[in-house]
C-alpha beads as a LAMMPS data file, in Angstrom:
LAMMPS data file: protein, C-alpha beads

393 atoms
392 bonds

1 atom types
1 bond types

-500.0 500.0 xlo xhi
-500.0 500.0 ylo yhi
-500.0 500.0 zlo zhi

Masses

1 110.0

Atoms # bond

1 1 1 461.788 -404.994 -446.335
2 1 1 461.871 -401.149 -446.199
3 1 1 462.257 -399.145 -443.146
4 1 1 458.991 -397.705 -443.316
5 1 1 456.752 -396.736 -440.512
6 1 1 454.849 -399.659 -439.573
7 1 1 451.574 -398.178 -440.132
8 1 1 452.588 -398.226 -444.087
9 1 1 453.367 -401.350 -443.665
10 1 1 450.138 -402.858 -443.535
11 1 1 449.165 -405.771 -446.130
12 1 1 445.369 -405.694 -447.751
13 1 1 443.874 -409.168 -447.125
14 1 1 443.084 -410.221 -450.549
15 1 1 447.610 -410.155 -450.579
16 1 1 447.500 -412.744 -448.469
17 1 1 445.514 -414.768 -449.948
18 1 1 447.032 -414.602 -453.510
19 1 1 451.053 -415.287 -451.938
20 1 1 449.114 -418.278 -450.263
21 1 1 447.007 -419.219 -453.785
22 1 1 450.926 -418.424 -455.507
23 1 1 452.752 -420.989 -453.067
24 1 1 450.084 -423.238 -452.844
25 1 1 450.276 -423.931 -456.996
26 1 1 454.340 -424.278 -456.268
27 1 1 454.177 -426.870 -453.729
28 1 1 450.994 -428.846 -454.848
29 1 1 450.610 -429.958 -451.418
30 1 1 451.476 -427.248 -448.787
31 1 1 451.795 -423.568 -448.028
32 1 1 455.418 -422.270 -446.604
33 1 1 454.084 -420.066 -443.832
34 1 1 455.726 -418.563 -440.862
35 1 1 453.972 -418.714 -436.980
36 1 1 454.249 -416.721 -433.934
37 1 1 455.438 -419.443 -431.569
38 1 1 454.502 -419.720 -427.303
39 1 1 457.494 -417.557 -427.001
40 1 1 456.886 -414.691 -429.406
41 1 1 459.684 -416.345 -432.307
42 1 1 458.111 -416.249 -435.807
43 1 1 458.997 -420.547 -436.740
44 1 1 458.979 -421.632 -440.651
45 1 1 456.199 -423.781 -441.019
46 1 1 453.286 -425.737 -443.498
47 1 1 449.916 -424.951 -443.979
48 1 1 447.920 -427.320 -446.363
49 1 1 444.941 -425.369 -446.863
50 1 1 444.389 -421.316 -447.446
51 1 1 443.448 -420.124 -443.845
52 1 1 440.525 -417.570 -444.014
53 1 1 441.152 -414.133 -442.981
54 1 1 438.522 -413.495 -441.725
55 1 1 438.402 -416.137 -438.869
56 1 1 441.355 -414.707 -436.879
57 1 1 440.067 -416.608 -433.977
58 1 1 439.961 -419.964 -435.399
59 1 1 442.946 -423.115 -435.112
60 1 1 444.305 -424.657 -438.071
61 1 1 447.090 -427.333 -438.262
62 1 1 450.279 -426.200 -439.112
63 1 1 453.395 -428.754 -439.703
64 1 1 456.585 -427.151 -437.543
65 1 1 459.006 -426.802 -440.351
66 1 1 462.130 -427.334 -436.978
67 1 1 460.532 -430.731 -436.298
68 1 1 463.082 -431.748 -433.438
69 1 1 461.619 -428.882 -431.328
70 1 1 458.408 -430.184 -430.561
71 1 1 457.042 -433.998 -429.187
72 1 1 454.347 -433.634 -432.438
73 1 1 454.980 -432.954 -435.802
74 1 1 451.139 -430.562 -435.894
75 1 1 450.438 -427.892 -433.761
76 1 1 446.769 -425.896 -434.050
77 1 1 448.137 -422.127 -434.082
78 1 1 445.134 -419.546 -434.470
79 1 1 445.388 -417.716 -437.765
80 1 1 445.659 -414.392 -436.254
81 1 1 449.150 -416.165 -435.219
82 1 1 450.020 -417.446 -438.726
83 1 1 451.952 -414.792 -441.538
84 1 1 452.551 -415.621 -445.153
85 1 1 456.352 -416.226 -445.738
86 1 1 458.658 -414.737 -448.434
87 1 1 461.802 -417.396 -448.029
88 1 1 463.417 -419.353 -450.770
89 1 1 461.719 -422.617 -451.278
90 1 1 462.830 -426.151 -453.160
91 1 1 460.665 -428.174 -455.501
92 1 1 460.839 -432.191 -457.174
93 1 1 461.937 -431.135 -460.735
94 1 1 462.110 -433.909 -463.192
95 1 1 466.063 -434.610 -461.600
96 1 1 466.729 -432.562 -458.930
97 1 1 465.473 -430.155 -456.948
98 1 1 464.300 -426.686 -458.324
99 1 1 464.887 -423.012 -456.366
100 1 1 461.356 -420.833 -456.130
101 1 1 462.434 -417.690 -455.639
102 1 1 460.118 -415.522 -453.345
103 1 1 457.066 -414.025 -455.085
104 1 1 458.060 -410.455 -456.932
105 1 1 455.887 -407.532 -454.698
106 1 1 455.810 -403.974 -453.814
107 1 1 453.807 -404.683 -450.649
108 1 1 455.378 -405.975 -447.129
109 1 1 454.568 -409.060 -445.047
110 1 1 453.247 -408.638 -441.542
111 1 1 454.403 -408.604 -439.014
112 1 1 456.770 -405.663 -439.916
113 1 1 460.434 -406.550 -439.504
114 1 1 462.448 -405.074 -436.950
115 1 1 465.489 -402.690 -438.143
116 1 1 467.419 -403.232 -435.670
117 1 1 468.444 -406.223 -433.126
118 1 1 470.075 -406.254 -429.737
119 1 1 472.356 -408.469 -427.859
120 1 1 469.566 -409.555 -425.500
121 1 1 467.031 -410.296 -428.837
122 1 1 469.350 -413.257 -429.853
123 1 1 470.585 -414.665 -426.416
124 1 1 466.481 -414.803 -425.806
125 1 1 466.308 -417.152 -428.948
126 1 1 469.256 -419.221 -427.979
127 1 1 468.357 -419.843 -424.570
128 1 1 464.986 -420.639 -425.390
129 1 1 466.406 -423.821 -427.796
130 1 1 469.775 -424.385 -426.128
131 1 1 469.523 -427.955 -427.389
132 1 1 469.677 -427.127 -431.422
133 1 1 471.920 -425.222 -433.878
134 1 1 470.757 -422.623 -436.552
135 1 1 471.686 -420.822 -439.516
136 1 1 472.319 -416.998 -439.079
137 1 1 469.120 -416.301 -441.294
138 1 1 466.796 -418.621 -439.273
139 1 1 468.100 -416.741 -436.140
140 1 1 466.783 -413.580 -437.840
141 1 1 463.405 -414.717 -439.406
142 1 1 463.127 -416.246 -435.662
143 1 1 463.627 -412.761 -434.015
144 1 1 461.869 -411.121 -436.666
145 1 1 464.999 -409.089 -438.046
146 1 1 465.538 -407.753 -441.721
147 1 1 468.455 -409.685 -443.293
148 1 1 470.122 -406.388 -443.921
149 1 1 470.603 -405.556 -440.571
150 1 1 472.768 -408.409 -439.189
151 1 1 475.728 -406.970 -437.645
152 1 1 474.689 -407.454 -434.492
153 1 1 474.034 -411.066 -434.822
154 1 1 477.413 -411.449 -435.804
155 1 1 479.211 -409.854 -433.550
156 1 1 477.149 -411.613 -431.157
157 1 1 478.195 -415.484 -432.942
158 1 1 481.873 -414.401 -432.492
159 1 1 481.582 -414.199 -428.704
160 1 1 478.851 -416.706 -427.760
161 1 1 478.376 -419.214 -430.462
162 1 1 480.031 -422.729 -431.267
163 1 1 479.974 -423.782 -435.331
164 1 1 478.390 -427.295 -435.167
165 1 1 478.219 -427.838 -438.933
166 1 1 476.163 -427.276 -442.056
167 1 1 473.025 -428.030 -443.729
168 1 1 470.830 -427.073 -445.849
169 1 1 468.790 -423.526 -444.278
170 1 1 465.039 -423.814 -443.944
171 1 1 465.185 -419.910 -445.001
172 1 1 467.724 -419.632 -447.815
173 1 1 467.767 -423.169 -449.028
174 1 1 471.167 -422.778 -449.841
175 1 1 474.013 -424.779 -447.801
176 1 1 474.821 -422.594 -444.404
177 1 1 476.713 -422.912 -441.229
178 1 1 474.942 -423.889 -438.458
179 1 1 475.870 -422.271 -434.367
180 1 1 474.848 -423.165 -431.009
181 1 1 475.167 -421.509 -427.810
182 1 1 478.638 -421.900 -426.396
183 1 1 478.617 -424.485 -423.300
184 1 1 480.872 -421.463 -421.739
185 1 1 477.916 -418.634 -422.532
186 1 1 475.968 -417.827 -419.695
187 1 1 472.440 -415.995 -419.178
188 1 1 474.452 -414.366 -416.624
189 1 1 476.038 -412.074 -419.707
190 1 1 472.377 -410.651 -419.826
191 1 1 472.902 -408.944 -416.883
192 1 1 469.258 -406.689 -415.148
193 1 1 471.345 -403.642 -415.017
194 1 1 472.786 -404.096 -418.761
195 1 1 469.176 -404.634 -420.324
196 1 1 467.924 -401.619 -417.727
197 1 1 470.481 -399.696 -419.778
198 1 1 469.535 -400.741 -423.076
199 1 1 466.237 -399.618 -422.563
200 1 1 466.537 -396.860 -420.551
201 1 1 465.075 -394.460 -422.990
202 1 1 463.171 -397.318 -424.950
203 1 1 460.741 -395.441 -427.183
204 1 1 459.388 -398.735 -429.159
205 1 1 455.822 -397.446 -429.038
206 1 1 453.300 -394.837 -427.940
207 1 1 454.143 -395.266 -424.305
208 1 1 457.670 -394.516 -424.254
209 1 1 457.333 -391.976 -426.436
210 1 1 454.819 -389.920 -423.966
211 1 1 456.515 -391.151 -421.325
212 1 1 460.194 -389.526 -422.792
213 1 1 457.560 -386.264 -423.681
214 1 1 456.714 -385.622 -420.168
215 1 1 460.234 -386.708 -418.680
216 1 1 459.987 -389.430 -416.902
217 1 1 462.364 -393.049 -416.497
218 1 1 461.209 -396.462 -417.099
219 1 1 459.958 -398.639 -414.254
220 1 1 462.023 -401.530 -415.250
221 1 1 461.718 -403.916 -412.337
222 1 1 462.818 -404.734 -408.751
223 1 1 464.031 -407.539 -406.683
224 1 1 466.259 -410.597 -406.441
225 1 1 468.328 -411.043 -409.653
226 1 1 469.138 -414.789 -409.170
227 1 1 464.966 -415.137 -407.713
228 1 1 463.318 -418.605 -408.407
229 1 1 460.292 -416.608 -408.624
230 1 1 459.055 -413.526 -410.835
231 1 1 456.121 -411.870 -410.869
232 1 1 454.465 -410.209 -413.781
233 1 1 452.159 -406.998 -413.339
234 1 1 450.537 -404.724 -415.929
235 1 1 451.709 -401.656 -416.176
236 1 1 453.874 -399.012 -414.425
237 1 1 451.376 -396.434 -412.335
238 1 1 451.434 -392.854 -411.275
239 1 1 453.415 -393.599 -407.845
240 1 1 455.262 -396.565 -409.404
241 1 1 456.388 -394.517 -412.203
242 1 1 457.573 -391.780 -409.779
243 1 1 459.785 -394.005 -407.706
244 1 1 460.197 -396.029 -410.072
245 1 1 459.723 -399.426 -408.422
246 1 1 456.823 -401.774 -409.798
247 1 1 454.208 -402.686 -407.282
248 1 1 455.784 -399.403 -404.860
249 1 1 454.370 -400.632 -401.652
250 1 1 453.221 -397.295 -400.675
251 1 1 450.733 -397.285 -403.553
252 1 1 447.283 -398.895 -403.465
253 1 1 447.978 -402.133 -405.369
254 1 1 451.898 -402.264 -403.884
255 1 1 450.686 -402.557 -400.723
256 1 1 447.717 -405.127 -400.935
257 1 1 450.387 -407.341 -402.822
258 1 1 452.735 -406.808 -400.103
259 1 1 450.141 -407.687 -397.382
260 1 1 448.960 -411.433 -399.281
261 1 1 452.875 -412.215 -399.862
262 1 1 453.305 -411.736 -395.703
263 1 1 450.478 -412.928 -395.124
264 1 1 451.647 -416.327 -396.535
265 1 1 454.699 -416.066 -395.149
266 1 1 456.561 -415.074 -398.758
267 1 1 459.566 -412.719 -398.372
268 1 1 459.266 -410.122 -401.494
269 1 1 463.177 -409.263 -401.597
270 1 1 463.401 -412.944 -402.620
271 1 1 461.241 -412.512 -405.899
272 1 1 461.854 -410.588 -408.974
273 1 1 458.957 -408.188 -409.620
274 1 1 458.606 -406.188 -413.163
275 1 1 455.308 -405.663 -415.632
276 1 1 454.240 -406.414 -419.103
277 1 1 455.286 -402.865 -420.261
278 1 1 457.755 -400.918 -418.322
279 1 1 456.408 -397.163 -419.401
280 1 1 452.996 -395.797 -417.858
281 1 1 449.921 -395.421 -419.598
282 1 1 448.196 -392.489 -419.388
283 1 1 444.296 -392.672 -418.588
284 1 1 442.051 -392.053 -421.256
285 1 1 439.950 -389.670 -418.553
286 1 1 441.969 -388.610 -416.006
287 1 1 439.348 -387.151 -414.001
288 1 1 438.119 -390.471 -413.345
289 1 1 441.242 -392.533 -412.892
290 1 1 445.069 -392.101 -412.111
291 1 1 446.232 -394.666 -414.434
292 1 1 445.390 -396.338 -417.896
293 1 1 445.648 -399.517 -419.478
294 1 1 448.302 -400.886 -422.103
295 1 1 447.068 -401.894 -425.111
296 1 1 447.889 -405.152 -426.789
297 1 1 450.491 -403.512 -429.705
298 1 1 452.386 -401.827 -425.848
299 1 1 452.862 -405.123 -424.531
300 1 1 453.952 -406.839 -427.941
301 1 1 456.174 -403.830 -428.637
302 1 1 457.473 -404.208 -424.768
303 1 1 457.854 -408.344 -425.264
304 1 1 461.492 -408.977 -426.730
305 1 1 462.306 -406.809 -423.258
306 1 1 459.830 -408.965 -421.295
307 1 1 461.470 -412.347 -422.325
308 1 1 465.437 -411.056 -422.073
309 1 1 464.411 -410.554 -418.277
310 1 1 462.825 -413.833 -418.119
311 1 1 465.349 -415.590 -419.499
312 1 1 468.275 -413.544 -417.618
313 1 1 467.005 -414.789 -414.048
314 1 1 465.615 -417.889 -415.273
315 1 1 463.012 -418.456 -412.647
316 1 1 461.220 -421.455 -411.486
317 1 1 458.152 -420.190 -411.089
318 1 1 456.155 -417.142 -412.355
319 1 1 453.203 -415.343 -411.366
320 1 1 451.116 -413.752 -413.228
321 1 1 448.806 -411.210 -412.132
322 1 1 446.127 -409.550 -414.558
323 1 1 445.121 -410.671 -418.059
324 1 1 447.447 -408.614 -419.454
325 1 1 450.487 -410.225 -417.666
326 1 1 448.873 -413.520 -419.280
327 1 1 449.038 -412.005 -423.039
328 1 1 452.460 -410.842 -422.018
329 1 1 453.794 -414.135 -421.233
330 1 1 451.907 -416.683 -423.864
331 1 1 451.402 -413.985 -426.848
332 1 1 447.634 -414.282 -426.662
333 1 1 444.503 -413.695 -424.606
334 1 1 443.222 -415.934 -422.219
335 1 1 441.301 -419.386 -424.164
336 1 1 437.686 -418.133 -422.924
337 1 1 438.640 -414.218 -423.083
338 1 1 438.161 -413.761 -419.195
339 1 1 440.112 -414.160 -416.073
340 1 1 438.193 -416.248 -413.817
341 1 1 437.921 -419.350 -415.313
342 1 1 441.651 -420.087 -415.638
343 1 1 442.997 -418.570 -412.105
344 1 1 445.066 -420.889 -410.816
345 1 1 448.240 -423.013 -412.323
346 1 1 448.497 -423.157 -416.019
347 1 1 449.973 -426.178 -417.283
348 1 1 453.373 -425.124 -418.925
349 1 1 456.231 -428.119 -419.463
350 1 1 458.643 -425.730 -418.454
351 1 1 458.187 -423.552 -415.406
352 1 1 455.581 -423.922 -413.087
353 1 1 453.353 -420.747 -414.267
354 1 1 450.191 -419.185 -411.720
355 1 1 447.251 -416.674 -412.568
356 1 1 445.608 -414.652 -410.486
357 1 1 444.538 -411.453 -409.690
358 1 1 446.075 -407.822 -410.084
359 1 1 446.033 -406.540 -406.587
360 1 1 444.650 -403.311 -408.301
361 1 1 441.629 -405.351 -408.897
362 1 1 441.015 -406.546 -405.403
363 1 1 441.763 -402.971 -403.692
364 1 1 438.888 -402.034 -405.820
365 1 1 436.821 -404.850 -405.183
366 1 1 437.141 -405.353 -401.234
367 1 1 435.059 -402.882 -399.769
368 1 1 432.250 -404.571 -401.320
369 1 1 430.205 -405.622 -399.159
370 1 1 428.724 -408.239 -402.278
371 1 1 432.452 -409.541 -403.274
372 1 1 434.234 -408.122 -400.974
373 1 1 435.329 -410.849 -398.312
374 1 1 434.672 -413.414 -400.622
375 1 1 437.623 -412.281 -403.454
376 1 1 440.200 -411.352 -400.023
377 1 1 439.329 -415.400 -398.789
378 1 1 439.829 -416.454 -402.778
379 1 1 443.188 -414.212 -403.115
380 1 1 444.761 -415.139 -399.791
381 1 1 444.154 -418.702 -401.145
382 1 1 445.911 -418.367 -404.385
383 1 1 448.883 -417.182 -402.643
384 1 1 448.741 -419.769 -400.735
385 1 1 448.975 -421.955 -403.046
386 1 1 451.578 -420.210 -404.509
387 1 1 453.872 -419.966 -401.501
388 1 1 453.421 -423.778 -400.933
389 1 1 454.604 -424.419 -404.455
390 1 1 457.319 -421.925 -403.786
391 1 1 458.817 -423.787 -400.589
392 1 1 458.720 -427.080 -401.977
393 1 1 461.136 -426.133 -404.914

Bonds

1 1 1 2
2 1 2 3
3 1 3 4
4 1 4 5
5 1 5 6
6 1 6 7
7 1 7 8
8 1 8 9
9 1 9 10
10 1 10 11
11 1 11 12
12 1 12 13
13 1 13 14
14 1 14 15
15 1 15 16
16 1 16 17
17 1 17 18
18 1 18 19
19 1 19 20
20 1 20 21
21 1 21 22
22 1 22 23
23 1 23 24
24 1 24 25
25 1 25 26
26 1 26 27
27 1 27 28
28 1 28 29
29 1 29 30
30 1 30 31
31 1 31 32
32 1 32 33
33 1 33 34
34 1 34 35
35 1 35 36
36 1 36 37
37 1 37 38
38 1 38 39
39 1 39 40
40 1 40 41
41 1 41 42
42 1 42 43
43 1 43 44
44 1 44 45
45 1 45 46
46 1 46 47
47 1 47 48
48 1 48 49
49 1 49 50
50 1 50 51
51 1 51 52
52 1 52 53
53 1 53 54
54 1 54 55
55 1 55 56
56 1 56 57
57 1 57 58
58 1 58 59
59 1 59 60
60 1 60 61
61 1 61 62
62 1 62 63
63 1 63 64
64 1 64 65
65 1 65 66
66 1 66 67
67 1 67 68
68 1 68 69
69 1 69 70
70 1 70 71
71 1 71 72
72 1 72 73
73 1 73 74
74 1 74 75
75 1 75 76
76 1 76 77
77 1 77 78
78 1 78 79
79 1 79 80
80 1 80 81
81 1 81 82
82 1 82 83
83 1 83 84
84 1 84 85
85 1 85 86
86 1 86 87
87 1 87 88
88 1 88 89
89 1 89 90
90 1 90 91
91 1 91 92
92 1 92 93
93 1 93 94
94 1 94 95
95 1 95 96
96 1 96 97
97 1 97 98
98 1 98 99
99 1 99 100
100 1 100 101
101 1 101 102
102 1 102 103
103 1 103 104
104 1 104 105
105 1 105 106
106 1 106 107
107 1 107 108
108 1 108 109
109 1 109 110
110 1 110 111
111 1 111 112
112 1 112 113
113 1 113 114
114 1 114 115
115 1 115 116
116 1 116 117
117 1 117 118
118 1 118 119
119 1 119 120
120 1 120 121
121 1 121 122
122 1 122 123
123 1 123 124
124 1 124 125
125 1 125 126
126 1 126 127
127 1 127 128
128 1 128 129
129 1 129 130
130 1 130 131
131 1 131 132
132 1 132 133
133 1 133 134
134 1 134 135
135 1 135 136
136 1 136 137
137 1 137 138
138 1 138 139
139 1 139 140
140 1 140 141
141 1 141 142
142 1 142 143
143 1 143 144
144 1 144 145
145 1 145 146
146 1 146 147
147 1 147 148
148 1 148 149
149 1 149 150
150 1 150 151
151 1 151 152
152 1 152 153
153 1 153 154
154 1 154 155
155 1 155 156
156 1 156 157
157 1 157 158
158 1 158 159
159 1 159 160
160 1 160 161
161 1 161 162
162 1 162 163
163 1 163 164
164 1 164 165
165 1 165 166
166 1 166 167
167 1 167 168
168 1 168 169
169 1 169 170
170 1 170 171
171 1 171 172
172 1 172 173
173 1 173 174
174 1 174 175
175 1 175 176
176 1 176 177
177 1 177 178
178 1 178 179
179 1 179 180
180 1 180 181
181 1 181 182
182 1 182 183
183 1 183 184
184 1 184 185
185 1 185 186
186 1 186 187
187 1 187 188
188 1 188 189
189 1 189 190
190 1 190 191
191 1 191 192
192 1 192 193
193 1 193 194
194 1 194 195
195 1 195 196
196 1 196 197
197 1 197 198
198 1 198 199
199 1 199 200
200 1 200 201
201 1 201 202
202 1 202 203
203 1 203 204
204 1 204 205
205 1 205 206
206 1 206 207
207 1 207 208
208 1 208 209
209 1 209 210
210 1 210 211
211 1 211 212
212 1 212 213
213 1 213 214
214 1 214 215
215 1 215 216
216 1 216 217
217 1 217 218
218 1 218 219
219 1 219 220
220 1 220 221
221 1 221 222
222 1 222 223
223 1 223 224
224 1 224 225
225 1 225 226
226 1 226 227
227 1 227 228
228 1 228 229
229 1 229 230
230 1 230 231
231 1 231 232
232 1 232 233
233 1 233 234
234 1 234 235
235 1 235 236
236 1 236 237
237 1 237 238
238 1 238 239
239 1 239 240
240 1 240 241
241 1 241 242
242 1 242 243
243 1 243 244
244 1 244 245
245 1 245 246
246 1 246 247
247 1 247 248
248 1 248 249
249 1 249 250
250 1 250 251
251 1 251 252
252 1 252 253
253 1 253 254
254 1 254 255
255 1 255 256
256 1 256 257
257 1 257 258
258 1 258 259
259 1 259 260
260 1 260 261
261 1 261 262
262 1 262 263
263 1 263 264
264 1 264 265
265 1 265 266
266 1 266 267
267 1 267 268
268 1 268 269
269 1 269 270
270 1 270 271
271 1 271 272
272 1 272 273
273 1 273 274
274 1 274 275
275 1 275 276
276 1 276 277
277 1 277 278
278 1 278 279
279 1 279 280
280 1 280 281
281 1 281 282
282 1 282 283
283 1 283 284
284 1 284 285
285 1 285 286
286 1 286 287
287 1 287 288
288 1 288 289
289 1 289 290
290 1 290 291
291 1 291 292
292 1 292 293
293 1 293 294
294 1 294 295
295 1 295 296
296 1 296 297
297 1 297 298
298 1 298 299
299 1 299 300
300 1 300 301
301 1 301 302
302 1 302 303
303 1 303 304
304 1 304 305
305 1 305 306
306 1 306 307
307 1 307 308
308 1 308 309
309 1 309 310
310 1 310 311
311 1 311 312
312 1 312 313
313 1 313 314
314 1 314 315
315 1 315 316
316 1 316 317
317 1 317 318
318 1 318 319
319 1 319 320
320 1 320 321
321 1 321 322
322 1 322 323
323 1 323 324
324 1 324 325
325 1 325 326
326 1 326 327
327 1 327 328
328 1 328 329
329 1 329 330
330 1 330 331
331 1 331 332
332 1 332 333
333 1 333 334
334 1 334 335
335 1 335 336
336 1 336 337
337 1 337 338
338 1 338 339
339 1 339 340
340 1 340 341
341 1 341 342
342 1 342 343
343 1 343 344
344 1 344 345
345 1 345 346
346 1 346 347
347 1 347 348
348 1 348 349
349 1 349 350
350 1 350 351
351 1 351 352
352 1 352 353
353 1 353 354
354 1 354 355
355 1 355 356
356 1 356 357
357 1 357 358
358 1 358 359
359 1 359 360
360 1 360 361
361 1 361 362
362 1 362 363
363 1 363 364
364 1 364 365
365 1 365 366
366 1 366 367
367 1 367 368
368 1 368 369
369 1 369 370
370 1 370 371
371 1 371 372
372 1 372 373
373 1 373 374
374 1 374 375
375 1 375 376
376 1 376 377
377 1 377 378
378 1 378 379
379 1 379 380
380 1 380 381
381 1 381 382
382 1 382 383
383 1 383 384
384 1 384 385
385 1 385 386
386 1 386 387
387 1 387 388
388 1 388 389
389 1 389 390
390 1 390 391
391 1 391 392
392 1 392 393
């Protein structure tokens, strides 16, 4: 992989489909393939048929090449979710296995690698699959890294991993050592004000980059460290971004959110409260609103940040509030594409997960006299809900 801009690193279609047509005559049976998993990793996995490109939408079956991980050995991931992969695959010969090495091409796979890892990238990965071990290259296809650029990873193994073994590695096919998390290594060595500092002046897309143009910090987050509850917002806005506190509760949405969590007898300096991006867009017209919106490639750029916090406090349960807090936290948009139908808890094995509403959304809704008193009645209820949840763990 080259360290290109990403936008030449785009990949025509009709690529795809002749690396999956290329593996597809190599394997006789199935297509090597890597997924974007529930928690943003890119996992090695099978396809058996050529997915169609056009249907980015649409589930297909795909065989989890880690089967320990999961209770099932299929999973339906959508094919917008599904990228062709260029590892080193083995073949039945006629006595032993044979090597395929990765297809010969001047183009690049998406998604485009990353050049460069952090600290909080890898302990992410580990934490989320404390249970298993892993190669050092299926770390970095997991974390989306370019092989060349593994220094950090390991430094990282000298001070926080434990050498179980070795096996054969799903990426290289070649014999490898395998590492676990230390039983000594603690989330606590990701640390709130250490990743604060390591993105400080994060300019990973458009938003930090206009943000660094007109001179202005990061809103990173606010609130209880060690909280059993976090709460996930959009984006930074105009009065958050100048105090630099997410949900300020001097600003229109701050305030309403304080209100419900009172009014439900919830003590905010117990929670942990940050957004899907931590730099503030800009309105497309800003003589008809203050703030703007983040687009889907701000919160994927803003993610790896997004689950280092997450898995730094480690909270039992998690709000959150917007669709875009919802594409934050599972990778994707909502199943039906809207809010409403899905407020409420989502079922998630391992934290006990709520949607509901922005309070941006309800300060603009409530003074309608047509929606008005009936959203306030539906919001103080999902925070009820949520503080009775909340108390009983």
């Amino acid at each position: 992989m080259s360290d290109s801009n990403p936008e030449e690193l785009v990949t025509p279609t009709s690529f795809y489909d002749f690396c999956y047509q290329q593996r597809l005559k190599w394997t006789k049976k199935q297509i090597p393939i890597r997924y974007k998993d529930k928690d943003g990793f890119y996992m090695p996995g099978y396809l058996g048929i050529v997915p169609k490109q056009d249907s980015p939408e649409a589930s297909v079956s795909v065989t989890p090449a880690y089967l320990p991980i999961y209770t099932d050995d299929k999973l339906y991931i959508k094919i917008k979710n599904i990228f062709p992969s260029n590892r080193r695959i083995t073949k039945l010969g006629d006595k032993d296995l044979e090597l395929c090495n990765p297809i010969n091409y001047t183009g690049n796979f998406d998604p485009p690698m990353a050049s460069r890892i952090n600290e909080t990238d890898i302990m992410s990965f580990f934490t989320t699959y404390p249970s298993l071990s892993w190669t050092l290259p299926e770390v970095a296809s997991a974390i989306n890294c370019q092989q060349k650029h593994l220094t950090k990873l390991v430094s990282f193994k000298d001070d926080n991993l434990d050498k179980i073994g070795s096996r054969r590695c799903i990426i290289t096919s070649s014999i490898e050592p395998t590492y676990k998390l230390m039983s000594t290594t603690s989330t606590s060595t990701l640390s709130i004000p250490k990743l604060q500092d390591e993105y400080y002046n994060c300019q990973n897309c458009s938003l930090g980059v206009l943000r660094a143009q007109r001179g202005m910090p990061i809103v990173f987050g606010r609130g209880n460290e060690n909280a059993k509850g976090i709460i996930i917002g959009e984006a930074p806005g105009a009065e958050e971004e100048r105090y630099q506190l997410p949900f300020y509760q001097h600003a229109p949405a701050g305030n309403i959110l304080a209100r419900v969590m009172h009014a439900v007898g919830l003590n905010q300096d117990t929670w942990y409260l940050t957004n899907s991006v931590i730099c503030r867009p800009a309105p497309k017209d800003s003589s008809r609103a203050r703030n703007g919106k983040p687009e889907k490639e701000h919160i994927q750029a803003c993610n790896q940040r997004l689950k280092a916090t997450l898995a730094t406090i480690d909270p039992k349960i998690v709000v959150l509030v917007g669709k875009p807090a919802y594409e934050a936290y599972f990778g994707e948009d909502t199943p039906s594409g809207k809010m409403g139908p899905h407020i409420g808890w989502i079922n998630n094995p391992y934290r006990k997960i709520y949607l509901t509403w922005h309070p941006s959304y309800v300060c603009r809704k409530m003074h309608m006299q047509d929606v008005g008193p009936a959203l306030q009645q539906s919001y103080l209820s999902n925070w009820q809900e949520i503080a009775d949840m909340y108390k009983r763990l």
